[in-house]
N, C-alpha and C positions, 0 to 999 in steps of 0.2 A: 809342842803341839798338844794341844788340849782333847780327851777323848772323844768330844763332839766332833769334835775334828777329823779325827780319826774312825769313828765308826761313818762320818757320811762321806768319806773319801773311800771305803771300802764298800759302802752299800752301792754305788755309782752301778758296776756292771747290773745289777739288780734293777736299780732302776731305770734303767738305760735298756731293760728285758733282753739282757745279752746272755741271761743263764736259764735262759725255758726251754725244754725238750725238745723245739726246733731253731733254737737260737748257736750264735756262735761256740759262747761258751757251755751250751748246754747236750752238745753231742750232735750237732746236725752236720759238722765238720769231721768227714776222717781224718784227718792232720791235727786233732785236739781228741785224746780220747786215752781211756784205759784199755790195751789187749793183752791176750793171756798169750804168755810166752810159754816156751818146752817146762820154764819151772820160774815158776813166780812170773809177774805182771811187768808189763811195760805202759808207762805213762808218756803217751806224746807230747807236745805240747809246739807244732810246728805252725802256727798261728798267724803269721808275717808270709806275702807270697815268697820270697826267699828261703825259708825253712823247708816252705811246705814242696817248691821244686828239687831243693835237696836231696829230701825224704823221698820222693816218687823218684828223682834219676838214681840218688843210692843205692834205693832197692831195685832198679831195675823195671819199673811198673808201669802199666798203662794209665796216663794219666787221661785218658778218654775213657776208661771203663771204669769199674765199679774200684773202688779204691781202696777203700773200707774192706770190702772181702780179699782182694789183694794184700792189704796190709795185714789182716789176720792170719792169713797164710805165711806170709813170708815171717810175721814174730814168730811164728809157731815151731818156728825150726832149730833156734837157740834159745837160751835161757837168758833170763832181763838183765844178767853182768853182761853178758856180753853185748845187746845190744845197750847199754849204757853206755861201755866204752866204742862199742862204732858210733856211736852219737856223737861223742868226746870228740872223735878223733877227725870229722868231719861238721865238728859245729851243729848239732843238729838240735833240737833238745826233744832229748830223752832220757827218762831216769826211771831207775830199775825198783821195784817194789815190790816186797817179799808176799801182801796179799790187794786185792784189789783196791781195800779200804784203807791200805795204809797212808 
């Protein structure tokens, strides 16, 4: 694959505007996002509607309400290993990350 190649296969969501501050991958989805865990950060990334009803019956959540502060809450209560490995362990994707920006 030649870089051309490669940098316009990666620029796609960009311009496709799936990474603007109301777009999919730009945070307007709770089920795509970084939350702060008890210690260190949790990266969602449940993108696909299967992930994303995972995520809400795992946690137990209202998926008619507000999600996003639902989901803040319930990271909040253990630390980003652990919910890495309930991710693991129910297919979810989530992965643990020691500062937001990591």
């Amino acid at each position: 694959m030649a870089l051309a190649d490669a940098a316009h296969a990666l620029a796609l969501p960009n311009r496709h505007r799936m990474t603007g501050p109301r777009s999919p991958l730009g945070g307007a989805l709770p089920h795509y996002g970084v939350y702060p865990a008890a210690e260190g950060h949790v990266a969602v990334g449940a993108l696909e509607p299967h992930f994303a009803a995972a995520l809400v019956e795992g946690l137990g959540l209202d998926a008619d309400g507000d999600v996003r502060a639902q989901l803040t809450e319930a990271l909040s209560r253990h630390d980003a290993a652990h919910w890495q490995a309930w991710g693991e362990e129910r297919g979810i994707p989530l992965t643990a990350l020691a500062s937001p920006t990591a």
